[in-house]
N, C-alpha and C positions, 0 to 999 in steps of 0.2 A: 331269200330277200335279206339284206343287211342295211339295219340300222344305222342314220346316220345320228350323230350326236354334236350340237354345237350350243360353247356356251353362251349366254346372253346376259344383258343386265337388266332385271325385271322392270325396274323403275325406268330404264333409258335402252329399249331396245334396239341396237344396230336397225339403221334401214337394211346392210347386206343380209343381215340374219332375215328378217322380215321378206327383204324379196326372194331369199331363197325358200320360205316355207311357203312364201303363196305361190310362187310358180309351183312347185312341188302340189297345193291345194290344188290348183289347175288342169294339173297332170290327173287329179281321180286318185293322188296317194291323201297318206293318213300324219297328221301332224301331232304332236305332243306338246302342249304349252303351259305353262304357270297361268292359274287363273286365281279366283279367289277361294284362297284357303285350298286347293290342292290341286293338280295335276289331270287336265284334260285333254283326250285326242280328239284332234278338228278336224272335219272333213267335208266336200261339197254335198249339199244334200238333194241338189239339182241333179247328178250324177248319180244314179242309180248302182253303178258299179262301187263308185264309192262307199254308199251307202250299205252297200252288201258286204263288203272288206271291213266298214267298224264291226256289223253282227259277228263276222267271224273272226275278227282280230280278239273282239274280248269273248267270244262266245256266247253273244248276247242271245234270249229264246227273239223273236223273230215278230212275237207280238208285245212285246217292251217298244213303245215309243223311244224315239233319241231327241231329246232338247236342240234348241236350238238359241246361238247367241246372234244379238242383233247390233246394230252401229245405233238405235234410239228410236225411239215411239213411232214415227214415221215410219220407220220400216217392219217393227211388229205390226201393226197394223195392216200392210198388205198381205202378213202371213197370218192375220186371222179373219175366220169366217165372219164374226161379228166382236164387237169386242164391247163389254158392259161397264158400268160405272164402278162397278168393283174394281176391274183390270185397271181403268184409267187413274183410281185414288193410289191403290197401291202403286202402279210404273211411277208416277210424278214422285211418290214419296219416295221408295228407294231404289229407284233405280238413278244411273248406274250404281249395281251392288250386287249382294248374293240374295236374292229373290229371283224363280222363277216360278212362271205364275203359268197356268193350263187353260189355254183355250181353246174353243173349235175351230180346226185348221179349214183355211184356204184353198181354193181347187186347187194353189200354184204349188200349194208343198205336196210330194209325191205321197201316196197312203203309206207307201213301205215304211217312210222315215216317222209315221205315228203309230206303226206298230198294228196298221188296220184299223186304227181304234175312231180316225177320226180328231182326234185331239192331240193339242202339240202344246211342248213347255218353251217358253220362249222368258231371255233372260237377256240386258245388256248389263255387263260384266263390268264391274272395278277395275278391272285389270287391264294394264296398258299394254300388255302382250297381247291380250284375247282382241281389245280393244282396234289395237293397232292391225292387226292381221284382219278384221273384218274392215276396215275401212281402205286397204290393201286391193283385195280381193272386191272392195264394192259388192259387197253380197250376207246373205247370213251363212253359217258356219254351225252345222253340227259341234256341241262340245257336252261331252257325256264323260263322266270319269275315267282317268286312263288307269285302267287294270281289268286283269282276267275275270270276268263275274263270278260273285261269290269270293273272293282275294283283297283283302284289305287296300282302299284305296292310299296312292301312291302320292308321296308330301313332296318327294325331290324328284328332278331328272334322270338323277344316279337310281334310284328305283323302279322308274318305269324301265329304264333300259333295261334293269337286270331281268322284269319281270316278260315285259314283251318286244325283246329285243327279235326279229325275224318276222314280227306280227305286222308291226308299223313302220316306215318309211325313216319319219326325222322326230329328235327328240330337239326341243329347246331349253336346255338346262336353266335354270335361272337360279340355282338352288332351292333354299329349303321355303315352302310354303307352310305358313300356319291359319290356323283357324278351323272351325267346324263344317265348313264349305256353304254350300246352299243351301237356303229353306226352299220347299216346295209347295205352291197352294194355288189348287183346283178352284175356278171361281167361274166352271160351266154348270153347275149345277144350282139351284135353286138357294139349298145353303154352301157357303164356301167352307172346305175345311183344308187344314194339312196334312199333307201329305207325308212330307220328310221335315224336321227341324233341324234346322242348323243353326247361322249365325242370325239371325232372324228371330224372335221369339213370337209363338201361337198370340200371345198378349199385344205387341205392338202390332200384330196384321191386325188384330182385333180393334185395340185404341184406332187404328186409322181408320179402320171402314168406318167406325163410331163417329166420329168427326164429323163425315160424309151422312152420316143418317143409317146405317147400311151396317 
């Protein structure tokens, strides 16, 4: 399988570039896009085949949940089982942004795509490439970091390509991304904690639920 690779302008991406990666999402192929703070492959999570190609594109173990990014609160909402006053203080506060936040999934998201586990990370995304392709596609979009697991995740285009070039379909170059990526926090459990920190700090998820009482 060979990679395609086109460049894009992060801030102002071509419609042509756009319709070429959702028709390709369509297809059940694997997308690479600039999101916030680094480098993610999207793919349909409706599509089972799909879903089976990110496990073995990055070599993911098969009980890793894959995130998913959303077009805005309305549509996380249909992809979770129930959603708490936790979920709702944090989406309002930063989203769109780099927080993704765990909840218990919906009969509509497939178990493969939570890893069995039941639970799914859903995130609407800063980023007007992530952004724009999910309002494209009218759908949510797997976006899990693009590299081989365990492999230092990938800041530019030019890197994912080098690293999984034959793995995935299409890269969207946008150049270099910065930033610490996303923070991750689990708020199906009784107390919430983090999971992953990134650009996010343990303190402001904190200050926010405080706010709320919580």
């Amino acid at each position: 399988m060979a990679t395609d690779l086109i460049e894009i302008d992060s801030e102002q991406p071509s419609p042509d570039a756009l319709e070429k990666a959702a028709a390709a999402l369509r297809r059940g192929e694997i997308v690479a896009i600039p999101t916030d703070g680094l480098y993610s492959i999207v793919a349909d999570p409706l599509n089972l085949q799909a879903v089976g190609r990110v496990f073995s594109a990055k070599g993911r173990q098969v009980h890793q949940s894959l995130p998913l990014i959303v077009s805005d609160l309305l549509m996380a909402q249909e992809l979770a089982k129930e959603t708490s006053t936790r979920f709702y203080l944090l989406a309002r506060h930063f989203w769109p942004g780099p927080l993704t936040i765990i909840v218990p999934a919906s009969e509509k998201v497939p178990l493969k795509v939570t890893g069995n586990t039941g639970r799914l990370g859903l995130r609407q995304s800063g980023s007007r490439v992530a952004t724009a392709l999910v309002e494209w596609v009218a759908q949510p979009l797997i976006a899990t970091s693009a590299n081989i697991s365990g492999q230092p995740t990938c800041r530019s285009g030019i890197e994912v390509f080098g690293m999984m070039d034959g793995r995935i379909d299409l890269v969207l170059d946008g150049g270099l991304c910065t930033g610490p990526g996303s923070t991750t926090v689990d708020v199906t459990e009784p107390y919430w904690r983090v999971i992953r920190e990134g650009a996010i700090s343990e303190k402001e998820i904190a200050d926010c639920l405080a706010v709320g009482g919580l």
